[in-house]
KOLVEX-155355 format. One record per residue (C-alpha): residue number from 1; residue in one letter; x, y, z. Coordinates in steps of 0.1 Angstrom, whole numbers, plus 5000, padded with zeros to 4 digits. Example, Ala and Ser with C-alpha at 12.3 -4.5 7.8 and 13.67 -1.06 7.14 Angstrom:
BEGIN
   resi   resn      u      v      w
      1      A   5123   4955   5078
      2      S   5137   4989   5071
//
This chain:
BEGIN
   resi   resn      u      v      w
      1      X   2670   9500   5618
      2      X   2661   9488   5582
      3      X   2635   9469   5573
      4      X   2649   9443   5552
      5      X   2632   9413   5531
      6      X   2648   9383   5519
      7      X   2635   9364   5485
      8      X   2640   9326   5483
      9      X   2675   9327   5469
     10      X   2689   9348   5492
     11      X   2677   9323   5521
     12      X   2687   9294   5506
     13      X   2725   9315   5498
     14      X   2725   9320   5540
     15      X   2716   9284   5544
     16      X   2746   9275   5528
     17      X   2772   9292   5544
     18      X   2791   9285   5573
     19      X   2772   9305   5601
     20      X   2778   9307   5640
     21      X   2740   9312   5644
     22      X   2711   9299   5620
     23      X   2700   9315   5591
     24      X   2664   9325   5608
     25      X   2679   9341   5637
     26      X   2706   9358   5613
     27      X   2673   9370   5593
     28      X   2659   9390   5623
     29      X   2689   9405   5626
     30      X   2686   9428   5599
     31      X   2656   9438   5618
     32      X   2666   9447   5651
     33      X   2668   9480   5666
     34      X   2703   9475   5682
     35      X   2728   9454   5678
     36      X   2760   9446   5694
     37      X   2792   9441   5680
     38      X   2793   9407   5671
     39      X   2757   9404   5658
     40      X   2765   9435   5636
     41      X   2799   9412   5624
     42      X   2770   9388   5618
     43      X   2748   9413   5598
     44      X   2782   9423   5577
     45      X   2797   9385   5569
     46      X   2762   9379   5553
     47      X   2757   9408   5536
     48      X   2792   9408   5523
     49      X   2789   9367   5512
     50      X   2751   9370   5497
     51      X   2771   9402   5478
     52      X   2795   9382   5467
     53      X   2771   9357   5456
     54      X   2748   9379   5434
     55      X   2723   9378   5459
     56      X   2726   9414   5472
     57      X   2703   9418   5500
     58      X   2712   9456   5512
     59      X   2725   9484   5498
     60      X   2762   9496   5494
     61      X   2753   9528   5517
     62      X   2734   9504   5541
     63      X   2766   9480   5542
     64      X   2789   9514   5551
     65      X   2762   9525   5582
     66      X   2770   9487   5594
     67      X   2805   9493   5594
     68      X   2802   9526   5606
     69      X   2784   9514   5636
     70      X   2807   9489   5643
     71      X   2837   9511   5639
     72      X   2820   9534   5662
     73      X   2817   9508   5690
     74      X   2853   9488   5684
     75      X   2876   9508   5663
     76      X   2900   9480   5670
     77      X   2877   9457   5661
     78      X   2894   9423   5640
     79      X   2866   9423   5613
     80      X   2878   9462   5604
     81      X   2913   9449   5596
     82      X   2911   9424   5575
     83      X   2913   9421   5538
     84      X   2873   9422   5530
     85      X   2869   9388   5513
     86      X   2862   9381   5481
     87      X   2843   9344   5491
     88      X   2813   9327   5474
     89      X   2792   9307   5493
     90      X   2801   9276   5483
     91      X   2841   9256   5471
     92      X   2871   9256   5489
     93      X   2901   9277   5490
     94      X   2938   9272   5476
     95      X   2966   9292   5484
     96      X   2971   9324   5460
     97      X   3003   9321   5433
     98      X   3014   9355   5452
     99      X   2995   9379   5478
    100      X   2971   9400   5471
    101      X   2966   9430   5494
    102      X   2942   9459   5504
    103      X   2953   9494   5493
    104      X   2964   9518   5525
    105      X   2934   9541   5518
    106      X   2938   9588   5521
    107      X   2907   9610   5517
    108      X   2929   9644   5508
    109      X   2955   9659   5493
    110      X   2972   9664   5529
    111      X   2967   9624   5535
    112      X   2987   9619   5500
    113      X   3016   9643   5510
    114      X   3021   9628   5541
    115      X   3025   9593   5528
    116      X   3048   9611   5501
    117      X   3073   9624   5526
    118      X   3075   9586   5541
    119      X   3085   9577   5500
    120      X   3110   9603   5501
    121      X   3122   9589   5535
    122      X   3130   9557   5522
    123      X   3146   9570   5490
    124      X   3168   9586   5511
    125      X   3178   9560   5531
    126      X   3189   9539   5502
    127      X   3204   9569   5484
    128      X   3176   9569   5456
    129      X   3180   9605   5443
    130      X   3146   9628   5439
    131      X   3147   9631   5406
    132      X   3142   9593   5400
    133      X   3112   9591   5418
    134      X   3083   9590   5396
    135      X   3039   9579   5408
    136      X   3023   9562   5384
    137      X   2984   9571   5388
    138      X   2954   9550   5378
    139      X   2916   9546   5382
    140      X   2912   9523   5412
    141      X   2887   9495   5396
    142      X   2849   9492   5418
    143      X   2848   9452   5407
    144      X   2852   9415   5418
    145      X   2892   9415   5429
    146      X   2910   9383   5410
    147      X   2939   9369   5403
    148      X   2953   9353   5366
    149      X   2982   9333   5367
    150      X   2978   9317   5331
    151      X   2961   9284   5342
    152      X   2940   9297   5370
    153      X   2921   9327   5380
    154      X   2916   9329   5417
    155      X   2890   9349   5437
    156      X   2912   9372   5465
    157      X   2895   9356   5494
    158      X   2913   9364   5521
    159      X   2947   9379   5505
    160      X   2963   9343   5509
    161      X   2940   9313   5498
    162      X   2910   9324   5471
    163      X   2888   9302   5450
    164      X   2893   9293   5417
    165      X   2868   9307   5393
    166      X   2887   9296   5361
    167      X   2847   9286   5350
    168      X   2845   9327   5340
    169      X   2871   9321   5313
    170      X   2857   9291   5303
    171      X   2824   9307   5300
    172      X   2838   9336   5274
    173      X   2850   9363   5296
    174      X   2880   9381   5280
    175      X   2906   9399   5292
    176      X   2906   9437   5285
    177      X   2920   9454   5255
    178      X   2927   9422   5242
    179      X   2955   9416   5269
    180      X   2969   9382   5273
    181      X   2961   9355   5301
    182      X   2985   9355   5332
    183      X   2989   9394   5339
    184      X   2987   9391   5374
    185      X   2960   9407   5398
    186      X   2929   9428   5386
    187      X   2898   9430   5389
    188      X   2863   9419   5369
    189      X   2840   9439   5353
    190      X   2813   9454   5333
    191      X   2815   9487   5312
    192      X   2790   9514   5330
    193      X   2780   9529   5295
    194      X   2769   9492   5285
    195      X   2751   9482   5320
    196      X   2733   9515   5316
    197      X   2719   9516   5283
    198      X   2714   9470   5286
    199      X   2710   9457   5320
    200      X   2700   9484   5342
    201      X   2661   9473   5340
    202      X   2674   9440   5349
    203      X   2696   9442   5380
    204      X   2698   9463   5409
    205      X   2736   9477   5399
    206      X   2765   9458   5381
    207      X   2782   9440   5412
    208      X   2755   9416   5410
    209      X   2767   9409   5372
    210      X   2805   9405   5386
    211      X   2793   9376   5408
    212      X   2769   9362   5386
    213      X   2802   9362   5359
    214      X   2820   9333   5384
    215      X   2792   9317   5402
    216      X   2786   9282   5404
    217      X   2754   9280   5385
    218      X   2742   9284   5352
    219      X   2747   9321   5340
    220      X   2715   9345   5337
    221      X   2716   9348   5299
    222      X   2716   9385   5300
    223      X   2748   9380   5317
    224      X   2759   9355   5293
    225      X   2750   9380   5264
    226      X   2772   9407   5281
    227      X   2799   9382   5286
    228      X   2793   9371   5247
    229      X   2793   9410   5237
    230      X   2829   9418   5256
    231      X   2813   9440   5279
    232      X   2823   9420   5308
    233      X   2856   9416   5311
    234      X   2892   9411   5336
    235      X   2907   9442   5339
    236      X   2947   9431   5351
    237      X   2961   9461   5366
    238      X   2990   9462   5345
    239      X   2968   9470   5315
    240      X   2948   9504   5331
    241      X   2946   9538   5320
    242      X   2974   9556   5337
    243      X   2994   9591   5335
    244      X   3035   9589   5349
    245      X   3050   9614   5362
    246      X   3075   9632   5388
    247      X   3063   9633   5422
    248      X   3065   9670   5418
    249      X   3043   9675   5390
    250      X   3017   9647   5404
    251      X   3015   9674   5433
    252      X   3013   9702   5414
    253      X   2984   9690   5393
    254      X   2969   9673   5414
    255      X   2933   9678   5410
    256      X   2934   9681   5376
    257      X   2951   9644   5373
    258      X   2926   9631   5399
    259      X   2896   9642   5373
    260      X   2912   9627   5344
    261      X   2917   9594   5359
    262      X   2882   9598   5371
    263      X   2869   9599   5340
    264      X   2898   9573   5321
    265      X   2881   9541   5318
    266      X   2840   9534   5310
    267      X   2841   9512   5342
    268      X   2830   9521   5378
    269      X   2855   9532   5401
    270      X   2862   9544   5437
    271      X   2894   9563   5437
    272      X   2924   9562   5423
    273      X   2958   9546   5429
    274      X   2991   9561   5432
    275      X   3023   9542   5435
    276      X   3059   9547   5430
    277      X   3075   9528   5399
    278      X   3112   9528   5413
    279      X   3119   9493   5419
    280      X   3148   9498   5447
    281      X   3123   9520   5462
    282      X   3093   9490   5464
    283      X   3117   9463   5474
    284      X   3129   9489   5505
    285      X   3097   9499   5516
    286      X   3079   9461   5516
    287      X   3039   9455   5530
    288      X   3027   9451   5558
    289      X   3003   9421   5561
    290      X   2974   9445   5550
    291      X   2990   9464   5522
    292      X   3018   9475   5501
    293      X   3037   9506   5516
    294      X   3046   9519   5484
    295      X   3012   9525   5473
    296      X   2983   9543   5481
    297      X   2945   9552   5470
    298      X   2932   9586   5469
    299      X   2890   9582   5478
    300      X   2871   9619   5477
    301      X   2847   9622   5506
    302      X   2845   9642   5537
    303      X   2811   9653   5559
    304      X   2818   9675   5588
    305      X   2798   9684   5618
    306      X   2796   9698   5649
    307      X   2782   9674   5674
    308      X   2772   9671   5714
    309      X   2785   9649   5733
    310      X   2763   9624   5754
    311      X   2782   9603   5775
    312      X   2812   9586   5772
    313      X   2816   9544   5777
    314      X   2841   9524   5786
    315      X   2848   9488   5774
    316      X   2875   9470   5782
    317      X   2897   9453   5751
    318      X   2910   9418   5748
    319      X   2949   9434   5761
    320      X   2930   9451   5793
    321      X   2928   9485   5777
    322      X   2896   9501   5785
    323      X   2886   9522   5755
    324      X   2864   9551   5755
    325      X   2835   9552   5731
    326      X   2814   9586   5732
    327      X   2777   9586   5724
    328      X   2765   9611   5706
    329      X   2731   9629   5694
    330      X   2724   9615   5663
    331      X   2742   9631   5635
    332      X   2734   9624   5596
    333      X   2769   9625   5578
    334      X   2773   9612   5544
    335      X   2737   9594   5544
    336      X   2748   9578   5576
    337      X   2734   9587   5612
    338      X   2764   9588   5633
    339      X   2755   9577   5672
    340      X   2791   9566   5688
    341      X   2822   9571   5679
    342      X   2856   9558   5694
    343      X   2880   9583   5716
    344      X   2913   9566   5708
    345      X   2926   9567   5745
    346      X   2915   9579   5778
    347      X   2945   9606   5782
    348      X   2929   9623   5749
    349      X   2897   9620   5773
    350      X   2912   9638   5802
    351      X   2934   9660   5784
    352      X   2909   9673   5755
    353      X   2881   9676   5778
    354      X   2857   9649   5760
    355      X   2828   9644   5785
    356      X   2790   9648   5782
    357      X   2784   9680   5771
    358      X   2816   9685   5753
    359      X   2812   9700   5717
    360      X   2834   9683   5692
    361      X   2837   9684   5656
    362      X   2828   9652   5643
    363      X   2842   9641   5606
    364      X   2837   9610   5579
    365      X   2858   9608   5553
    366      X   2857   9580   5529
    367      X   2817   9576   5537
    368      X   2830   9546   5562
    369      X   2853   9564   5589
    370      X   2836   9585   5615
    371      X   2864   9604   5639
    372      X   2866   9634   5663
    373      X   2885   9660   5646
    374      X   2889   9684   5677
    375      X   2872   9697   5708
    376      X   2854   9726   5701
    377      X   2841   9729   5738
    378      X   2855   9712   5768
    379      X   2841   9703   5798
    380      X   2853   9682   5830
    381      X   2859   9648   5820
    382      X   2845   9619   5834
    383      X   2875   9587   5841
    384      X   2864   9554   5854
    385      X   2880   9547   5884
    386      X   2872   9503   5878
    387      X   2868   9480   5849
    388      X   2836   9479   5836
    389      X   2836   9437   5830
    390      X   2855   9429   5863
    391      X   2851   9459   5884
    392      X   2887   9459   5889
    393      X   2907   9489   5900
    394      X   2922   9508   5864
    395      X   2960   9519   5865
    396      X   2974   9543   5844
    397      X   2999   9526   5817
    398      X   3009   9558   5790
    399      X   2980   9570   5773
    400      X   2960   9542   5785
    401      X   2938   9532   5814
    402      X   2941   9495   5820
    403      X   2926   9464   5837
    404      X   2954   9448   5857
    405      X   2938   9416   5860
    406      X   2940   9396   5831
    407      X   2930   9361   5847
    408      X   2895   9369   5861
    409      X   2883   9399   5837
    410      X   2853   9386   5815
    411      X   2859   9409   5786
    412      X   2892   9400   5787
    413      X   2897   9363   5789
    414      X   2861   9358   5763
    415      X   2880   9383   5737
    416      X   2917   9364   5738
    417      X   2896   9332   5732
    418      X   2876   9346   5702
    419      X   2910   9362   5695
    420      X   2926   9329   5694
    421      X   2901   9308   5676
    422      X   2899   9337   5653
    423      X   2937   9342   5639
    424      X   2941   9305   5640
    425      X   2912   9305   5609
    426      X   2911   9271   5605
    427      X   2873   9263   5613
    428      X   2846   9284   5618
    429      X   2827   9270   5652
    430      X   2842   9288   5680
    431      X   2828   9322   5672
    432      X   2819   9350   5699
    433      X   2781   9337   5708
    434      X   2796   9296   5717
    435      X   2827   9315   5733
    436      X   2803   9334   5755
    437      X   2780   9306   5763
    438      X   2814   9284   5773
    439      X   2826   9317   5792
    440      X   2794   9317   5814
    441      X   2803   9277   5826
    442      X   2836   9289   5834
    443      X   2859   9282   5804
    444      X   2886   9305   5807
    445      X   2915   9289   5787
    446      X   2924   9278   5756
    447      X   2933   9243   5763
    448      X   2899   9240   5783
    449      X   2883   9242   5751
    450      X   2902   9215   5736
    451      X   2898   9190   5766
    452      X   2857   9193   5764
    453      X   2841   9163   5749
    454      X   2809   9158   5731
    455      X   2785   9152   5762
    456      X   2803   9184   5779
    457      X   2791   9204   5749
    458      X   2758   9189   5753
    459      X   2757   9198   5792
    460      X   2769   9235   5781
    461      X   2735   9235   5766
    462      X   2741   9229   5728
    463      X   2721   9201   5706
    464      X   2738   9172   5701
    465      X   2745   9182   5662
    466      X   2761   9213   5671
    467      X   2787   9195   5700
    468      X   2794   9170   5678
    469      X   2803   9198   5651
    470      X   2822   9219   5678
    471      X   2838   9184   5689
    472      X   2850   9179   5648
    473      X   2862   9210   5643
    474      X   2886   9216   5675
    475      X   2899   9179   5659
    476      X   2903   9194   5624
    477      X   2918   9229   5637
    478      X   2944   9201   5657
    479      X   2948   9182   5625
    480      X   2946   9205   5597
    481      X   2983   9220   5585
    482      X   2988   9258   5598
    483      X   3017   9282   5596
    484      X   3036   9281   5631
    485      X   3033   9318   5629
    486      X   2999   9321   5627
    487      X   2997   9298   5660
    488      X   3024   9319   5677
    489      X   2999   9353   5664
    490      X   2968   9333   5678
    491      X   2978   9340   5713
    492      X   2979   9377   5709
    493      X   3012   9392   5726
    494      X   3020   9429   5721
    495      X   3037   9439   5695
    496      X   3036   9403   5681
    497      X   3016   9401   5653
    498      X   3019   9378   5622
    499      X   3047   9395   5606
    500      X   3069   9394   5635
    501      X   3063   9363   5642
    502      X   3070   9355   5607
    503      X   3108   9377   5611
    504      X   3114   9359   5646
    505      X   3108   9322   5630
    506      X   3128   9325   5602
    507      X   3154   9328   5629
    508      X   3145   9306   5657
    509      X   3118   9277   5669
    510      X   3087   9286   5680
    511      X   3095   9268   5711
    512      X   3132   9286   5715
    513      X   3114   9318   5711
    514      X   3106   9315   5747
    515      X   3141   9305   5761
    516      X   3152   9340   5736
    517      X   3165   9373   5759
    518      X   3158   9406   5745
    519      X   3193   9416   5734
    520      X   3192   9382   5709
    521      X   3158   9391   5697
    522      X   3170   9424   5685
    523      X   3196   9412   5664
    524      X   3173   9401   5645
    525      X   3167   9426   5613
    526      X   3136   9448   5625
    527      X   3135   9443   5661
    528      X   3146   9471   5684
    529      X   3155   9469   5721
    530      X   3123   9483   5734
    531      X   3102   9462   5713
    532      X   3122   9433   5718
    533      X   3119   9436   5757
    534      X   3083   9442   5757
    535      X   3074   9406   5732
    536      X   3101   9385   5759
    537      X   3079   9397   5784
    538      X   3046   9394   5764
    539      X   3058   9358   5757
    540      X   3064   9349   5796
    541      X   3034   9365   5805
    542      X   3013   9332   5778
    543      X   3041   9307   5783
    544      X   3026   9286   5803
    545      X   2991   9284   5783
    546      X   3010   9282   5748
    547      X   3026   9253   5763
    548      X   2996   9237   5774
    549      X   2982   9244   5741
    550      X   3010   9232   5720
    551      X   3012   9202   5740
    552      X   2980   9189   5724
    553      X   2995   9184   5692
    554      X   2989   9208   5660
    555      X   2996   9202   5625
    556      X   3020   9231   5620
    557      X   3043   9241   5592
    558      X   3081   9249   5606
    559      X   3090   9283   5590
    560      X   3127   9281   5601
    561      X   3128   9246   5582
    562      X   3119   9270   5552
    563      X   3146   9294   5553
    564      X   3177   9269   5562
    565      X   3190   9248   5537
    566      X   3203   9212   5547
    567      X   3236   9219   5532
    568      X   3255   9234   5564
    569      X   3286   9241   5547
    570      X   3272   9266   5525
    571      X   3300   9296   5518
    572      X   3267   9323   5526
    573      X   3254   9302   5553
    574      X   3244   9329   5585
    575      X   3256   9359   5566
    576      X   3230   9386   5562
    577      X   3229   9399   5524
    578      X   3218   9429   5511
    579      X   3208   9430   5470
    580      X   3210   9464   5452
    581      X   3204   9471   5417
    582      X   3194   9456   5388
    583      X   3204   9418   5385
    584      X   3215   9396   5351
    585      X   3211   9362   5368
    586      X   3175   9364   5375
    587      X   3150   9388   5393
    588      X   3163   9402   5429
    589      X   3131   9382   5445
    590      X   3147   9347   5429
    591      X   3182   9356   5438
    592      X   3168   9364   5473
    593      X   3145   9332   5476
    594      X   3179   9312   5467
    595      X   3203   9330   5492
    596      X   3178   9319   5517
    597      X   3179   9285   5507
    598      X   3211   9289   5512
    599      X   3208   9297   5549
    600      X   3217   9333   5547
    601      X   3195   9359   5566
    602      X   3183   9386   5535
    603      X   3181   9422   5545
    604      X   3166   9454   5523
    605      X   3190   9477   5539
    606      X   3227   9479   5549
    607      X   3235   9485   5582
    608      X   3265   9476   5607
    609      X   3253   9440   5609
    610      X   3250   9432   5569
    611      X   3281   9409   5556
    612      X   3278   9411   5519
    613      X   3265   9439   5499
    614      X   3256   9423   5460
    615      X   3256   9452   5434
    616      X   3238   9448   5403
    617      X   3240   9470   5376
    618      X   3230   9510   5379
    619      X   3244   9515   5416
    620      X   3254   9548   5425
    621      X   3289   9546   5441
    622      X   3280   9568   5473
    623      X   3257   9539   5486
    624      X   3286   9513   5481
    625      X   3311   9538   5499
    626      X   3286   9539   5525
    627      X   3288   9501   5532
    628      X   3320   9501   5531
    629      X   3321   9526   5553
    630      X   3300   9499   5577
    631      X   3325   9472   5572
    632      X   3305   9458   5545
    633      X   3320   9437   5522
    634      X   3308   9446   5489
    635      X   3306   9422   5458
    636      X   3297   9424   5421
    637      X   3270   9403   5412
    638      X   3296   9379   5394
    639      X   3315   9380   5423
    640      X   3286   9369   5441
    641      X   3277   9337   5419
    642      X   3314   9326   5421
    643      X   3312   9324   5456
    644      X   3282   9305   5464
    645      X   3292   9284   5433
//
């Protein structure tokens, strides 16, 4: 493992943020020979917050072998799918003017083609001809992710709530090119040619200049200068270097437009971005809660080898899956020494003959994602016959070997609280090392955790600070105002993450979602039978701990109160609406924010259950005879305002 040294800043940086352990044990470590996956989430929060802070304490390879080792362990693992925070130490967040995502990420040419066929999918779909769909291409930006909205610039944080860092303007920084304030996202910072030839002697690389741009403290005054001289700047995204053309001729060229992008802008990059620029096209396609499906970002990178297979491990998920990790001999790929790597599923186990022994071809792409390409030579597999927390018997559900008993399995019932605690995000106590200590006294259940008073904690072993801290912040997580969908997402049912639960409670009550049979659910835009069978029988299978839970009284935000409007008589009110085209009373997003006011349900795409179809300007006639076709009613935009007026 790395030998790592911390200077007084750095210490007094971990001191200050909000840590499950204390800063001396998080110090060691750095310094251990192992580590499991929750003190390697330990070694990666700090690394990435002392980053953040201009207090870098490993390197940007050493970072990546962390991650790799925990990908390695828990592919599935919460930390590996979230936006990667842009935090500081210190301030509070507020709630971002608009989302800011990660970027779906592809290591070839194959990778972009395939998500290219998905844009051509959805063009078809809405009747967008080929020859309108054009990629725009750009240098994807290696800085400190912001956002301007005119008034404020806000750090990313998490893609919802940043930090504002306004002080950076205030303190000289420009915008690029001479661009104007409020473009939107970006990103800050510093021109290579300028950090080489300037600051190089000075600090370790320029991502420690980013974060000393929109720290709280006084500014190095070499930093300062650089501000002062216009080499640092925020780069909005709208402004970049960028070449637009057919999707065709992007293909073609390929490489050749990848190497000019490369070299387009005297600022360090990591990729580049491609996106489409057809606005029917983005609207259609949407985001998930990650990133935006109309967009991509092309990273170069790929190590190969051919590696032997040790053993293979199971550990059992917070869902009862029991997922196969293989340990392998140590493998140097990309600068990192590969040791484990994740098998997605057991029947890929059994039916690829993955076993000690085996010979597989082992690849990382992207310098961060280690993964078994193929089998190269099978043996007889090795399947665990019982649970490897619980000792239960396994049963075979598809793909999957799984734990059948979900009361009494450690690994599961530790994992849905941390699970819990952890999409809840709204205080930062009940991490995985108190959820195991509170596991081994028997605390199996959510609402155990809020009944436990301030001596319990203290019996459980913990100082008298810490219970009274864990006492506060179950109060404050009670107390403090959260989105009913995130609470719904906290308990963790299949197929039920955030953004469904965002679709079903635009619909119905959190609390009617329970009473809700399948065939209701899946009139609801997105929701197919089978899906909609297997979340009514997720939510039975947690209704009677969500009800103990809610019982206790959160502070939660009613997203159903947000999509109705008071005004029952509304002439939309229940229809479902579909916008098309380009609209003269305001963008398509406002005219859709105000339908919903409205209480009507807004779709992307016509089908049999849409009422209205609102044309705009440039809409080609075969997708309105296509509605009609549906029994859509279609109306003119004018049409449109008459009615609702």
């Amino acid at each position: 493992m790395l030998k790592v040294t911390f200077n007084n800043e750095q210490i007094d940086t971990l001191k200050k943020l909000n840590n499950e352990i204390d800063s001396d044990e998080l110090i060691s470590l750095f310094s251990k020979s192992t580590l499991d996956s929750e003190e390697l989430v330990q070694v990666l929060k700090a690394s990435n917050a002392l980053y953040r802070a201009g207090a870098q304490v490993i390197t940007d390879e050493q970072y990546d072998l962390y991650i790799s080792m925990l990908r390695d362990i828990n592919h599935l693992h919460p930390y590996l799918n979230q936006v990667e925070p842009e935090v500081l130490a210190e301030a509070k967040t507020v709630e971002l003017p608009q989302r800011m995502l990660s970027t779906e990420k592809a290591y070839s040419k194959e990778d972009i083609e395939k998500w290219l066929k998905r844009i051509l999918k959805a063009a078809q779909e809405i009747n967008v001809p080929e020859e309108d769909i054009e990629l725009r291409v750009t240098p994807k930006l290696d800085g400190y992710a912001a956002f301007d909205d005119g008034t404020t610039l806000y750090t990313r944080g998490d893609g919802y709530r940043g930090q504002d860092i306004t002080r950076a303007f205030e303190r000289g920084l420009k915008v690029a090119l001479d661009g104007d304030r409020g473009l939107g996202p970006g990103e800050i910072v510093i021109k290579k040619s300028y950090f080489d030839s300037v600051l190089s002697d000075i600090f370790e690389n320029s991502r420690n200049i980013q974060a000393a741009i929109i720290a709280e403290k006084k500014v190095d005054e070499n930093v300062q200068k650089a501000i002062d001289d216009g080499a640092c700047v925020f780069y909005p995204f709208a402004l970049i270097e960028n070449t637009t053309a057919h999707f065709s001729e992007i293909i073609l060229n390929f490489e050749t437009i990848v190497e000019e992008m490369w070299k387009a802008v005297d600022f360090d990059i990591d990729g580049v971005i491609l996106e489409t620029t057809h606005n029917a096209l983005k609207e259609y396609m949407g985001a998930t809660r990650k990133n935006h499906r109309w967009q991509i970002a092309f990273k170069v990178n790929e190590d190969s080898a051919e590696v032997e297979v040790l053993n293979i491990i199971p550990q059992t998920s917070r869902t009862g899956r029991i997922s196969p990790v293989a340990e392998l001999v140590p493998t140097k790929l990309s600068g990192a020494t590969i040791r484990r790597v994740t098998v997605h599923h057991y029947n890929m186990v059994k039916t690829n003959g993955v076993g000690p022994g085996a010979i597989v071809q082992l690849v990382r792409s992207g310098l961060v994602i280690p993964k078994i390409e193929k089998v190269i030579k099978k043996v007889v597999p090795q399947l665990p016959d019982f649970c490897p927390s619980c000792n239960s018997h396994l049963l075979w559900e598809s793909d999957h070997l799984i734990c059948p008993n979900k009361s009494d399995c450690p690994a599961q019932t530790e994992n849905t609280l941390i699970h819990f605690f952890k999409t809840l995000g709204n205080n930062d106590g009940f991490g995985p090392k108190v959820i195991e200590k509170l596991s081994n006294f028997g605390i199996k259940h959510i609402h155990e955790i809020y009944a436990i008073k301030v001596h319990q904690f203290v019996g459980y072993g913990f100082g008298e600070k810490t219970a009274q801290n864990l006492f506060n912040q179950l109060k404050a997580s009670r107390e403090i105002e959260i989105e009913d969908w995130r609470f719904l997402s906290a308990f963790g049912v299949s197929r039920l993450g955030s953004g469904n639960c965002e679709k079903l409670l635009q619909h119905y009550s959190i609390t009617q979602l329970f009473e809700l049979p399948p065939k209701k659910m899946a009139e609801v835009d997105g929701f197919a039978r089978v899906s909609a069978e297997a979340i009514v029988k997720g939510l039975e299978s947690v209704k009677e701990e969500f009800f103990k839970v809610y019982r206790i009284g959160f502070n939660l935000t009613d997203t159903i109160k947000k999509s109705e409007r008071d005004d029952t008589l509304s002439p939309i009110s229940g229809s479902v609406i579909v916008f098309t085209g380009s609209m003269q009373q305001g963008s398509r997003g406002d005219m859709e924010k105000y339908a919903k006011s409205l209480g009507a349900k807004v779709a992307k795409s016509v089908t049999s259950k849409t009422t209205y179809l609102i044309t705009g300007e440039k809409v080609g006639e075969t997708k309105i005879i296509a509605a009609k076709d549906k029994g859509v009613e279609v109306l003119t935009e004018q049409e449109y305002i008459n009615l609702i007026r």
